[in-house]
Structures are given as C-alpha cells and as structure tokens.
C-alpha positions in Angstrom: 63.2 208.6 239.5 64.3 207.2 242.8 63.0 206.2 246.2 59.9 207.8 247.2 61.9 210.7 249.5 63.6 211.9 246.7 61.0 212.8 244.4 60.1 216.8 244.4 56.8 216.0 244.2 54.7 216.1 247.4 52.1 213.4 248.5 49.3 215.0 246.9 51.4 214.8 243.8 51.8 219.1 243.6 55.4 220.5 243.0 56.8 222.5 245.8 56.2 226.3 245.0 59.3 228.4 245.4 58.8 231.4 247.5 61.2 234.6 247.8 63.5 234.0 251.0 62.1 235.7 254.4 63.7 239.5 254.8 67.1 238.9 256.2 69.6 241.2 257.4 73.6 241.4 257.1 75.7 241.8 259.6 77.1 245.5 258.7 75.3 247.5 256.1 77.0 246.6 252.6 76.6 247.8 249.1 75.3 246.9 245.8 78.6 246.9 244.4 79.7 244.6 247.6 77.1 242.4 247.7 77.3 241.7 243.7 81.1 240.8 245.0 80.0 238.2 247.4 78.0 236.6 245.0 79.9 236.4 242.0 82.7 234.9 245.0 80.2 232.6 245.9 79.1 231.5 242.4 82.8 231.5 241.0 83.5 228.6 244.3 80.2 226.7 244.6 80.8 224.1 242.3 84.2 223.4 243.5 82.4 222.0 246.9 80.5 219.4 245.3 77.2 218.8 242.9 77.1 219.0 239.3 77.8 222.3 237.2 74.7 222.0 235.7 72.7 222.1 238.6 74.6 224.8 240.1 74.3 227.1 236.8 70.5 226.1 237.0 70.5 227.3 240.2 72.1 230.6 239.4 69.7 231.0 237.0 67.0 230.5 239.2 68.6 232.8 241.9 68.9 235.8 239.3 65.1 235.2 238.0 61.8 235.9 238.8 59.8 233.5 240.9 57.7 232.0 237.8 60.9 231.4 235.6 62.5 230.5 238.8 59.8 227.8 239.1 60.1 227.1 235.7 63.9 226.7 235.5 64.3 224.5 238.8 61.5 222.0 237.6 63.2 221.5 234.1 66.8 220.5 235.8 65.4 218.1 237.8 66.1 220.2 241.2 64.5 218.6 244.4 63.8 221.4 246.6 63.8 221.4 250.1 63.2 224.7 251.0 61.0 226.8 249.1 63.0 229.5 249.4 65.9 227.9 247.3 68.5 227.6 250.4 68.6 224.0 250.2 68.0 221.9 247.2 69.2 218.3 246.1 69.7 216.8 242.8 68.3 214.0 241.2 71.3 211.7 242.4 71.0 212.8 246.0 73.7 215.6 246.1 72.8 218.7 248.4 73.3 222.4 247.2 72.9 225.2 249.6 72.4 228.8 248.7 73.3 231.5 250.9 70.6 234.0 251.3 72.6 236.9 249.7 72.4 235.0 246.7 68.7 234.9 246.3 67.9 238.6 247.9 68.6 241.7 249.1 69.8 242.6 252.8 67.2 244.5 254.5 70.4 247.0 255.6 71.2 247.5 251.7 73.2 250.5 251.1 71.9 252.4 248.5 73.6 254.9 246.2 72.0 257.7 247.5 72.4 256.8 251.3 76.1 256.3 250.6 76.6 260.1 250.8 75.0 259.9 254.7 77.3 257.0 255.6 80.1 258.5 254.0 79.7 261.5 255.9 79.1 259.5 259.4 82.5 258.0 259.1 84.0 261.1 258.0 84.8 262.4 261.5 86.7 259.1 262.3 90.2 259.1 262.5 91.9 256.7 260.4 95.5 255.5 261.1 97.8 255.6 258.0 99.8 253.3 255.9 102.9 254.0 257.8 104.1 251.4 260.1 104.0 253.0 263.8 108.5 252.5 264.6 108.3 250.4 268.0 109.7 247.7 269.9 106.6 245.7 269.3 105.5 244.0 266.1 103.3 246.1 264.2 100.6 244.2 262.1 98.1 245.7 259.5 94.3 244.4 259.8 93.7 244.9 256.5 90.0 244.4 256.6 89.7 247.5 258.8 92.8 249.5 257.2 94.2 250.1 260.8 97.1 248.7 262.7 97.2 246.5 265.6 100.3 246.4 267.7 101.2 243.6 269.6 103.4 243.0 272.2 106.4 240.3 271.7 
C-alpha cells in the first residue's frame, strides 16, 4: 500500500469518517443556476491540473452524494483523505486533489428562487449605464463583469 503516512487508515486502524464541510459563505450572494455553473467549470478543468480521472470522477461522485455513499465511494477508489470534509484528498500514488467548498455545499448566502424576486427588486432602482460607448477623448473600456463602463484617461 505504501509507507505508513499514506495509508487512509488511522493508528487505531479506523477509516477517516467524511463529514459535510463547515457552513461557508460566498463572497456576493449567487444563485443555484450560478453556482451549478462554477462547478460544472470546476469539474470540466480539475483534471487538467493534475491527478488521475478516475479519482477526480470518484470524487465528483462523492461530492454530489450523500455522506454514507460518499464514504462508500471514496473508500472503494482508494482516496486518502486528509480532510474529512473532502477539501483535500490524495491518491494512492501520492497525488493531491483539492476540492473547493462550493463543490461539496451550499453557500450560506444561496439565492433562492423565491428571494430572487426581493433582489431583483433591490437593484431595480439602480441605474445601469448602456451598451453604447460614451464618444470622448478618453478610452472608453467595458467591465464586462459589472455591464458598466469605465473610462480612463490616456
């Protein structure tokens, strides 16, 4: 199996138990439909970073399960976990895989389908600029992340 360090097995010879990750919170409130985004982008990249593809569909598996089949799934790929809450694992030959807690839960800020309505209406009131580029002297530039224009002096 390995040296002693890399065996998932503790001391007493008891698997680590994974656990559900500790409530965490994203830095702006996001969707369901934007947070399903972020992790089919993460899931879609992850194996391009290193690891096996095996391990990392395991882990996706075990991300998107319950915490007994979870258990179950992570124990029969051979996954050494670290953390209990799945954010760092290794595999059998040593290499690490780190999950990103958006992958294995819910933001505490999750936007729900029926608060959408409430922050839809909150932004409401604010002025938006519009697609036309502001004529000046000045470079004009689109933040496309925000939808607004930033002007910058040459």
């Amino acid at each position: 199996m390995g040296c002693a360090g890399s065996s998932q097995s503790k001391a007493d010879g008891t698997v680590k138990k994974i656990r559900k990750p500790k409530p965490w919170k994203h830095p702006q409130p996001i969707t369901k439909s934007q947070l399903m985004q972020l992790r089919d982008e993460f899931w879609d990249t992850a194996p391009h970073y290193g690891g096996r593809k095996e391990i990392w569909d395991a882990l996706r598996a075990a991300a998107e399960a319950d915490l007994s089949l979870a258990q179950a799934i992570v124990d029969s790929a051979g996954v050494i976990v670290q953390s209990a809450d799945l954010t760092i694992c290794y595999d059998e030959r040593g290499a690490k895989y780190e999950l990103p807690k958006y992958v294995l839960s819910e933001p505490t800020n999750l936007i729900r389908e029926g608060n959408l309505n409430m922050y839809s209406s909150m932004f409401k009131n604010q002025k938006r600029f519009s697609d036309d580029v502001i004529e000046d002297d000045s470079v004009s530039r689109r933040v496309r992340s925000l939808g607004l224009y930033e002007t910058v002096a040459d």
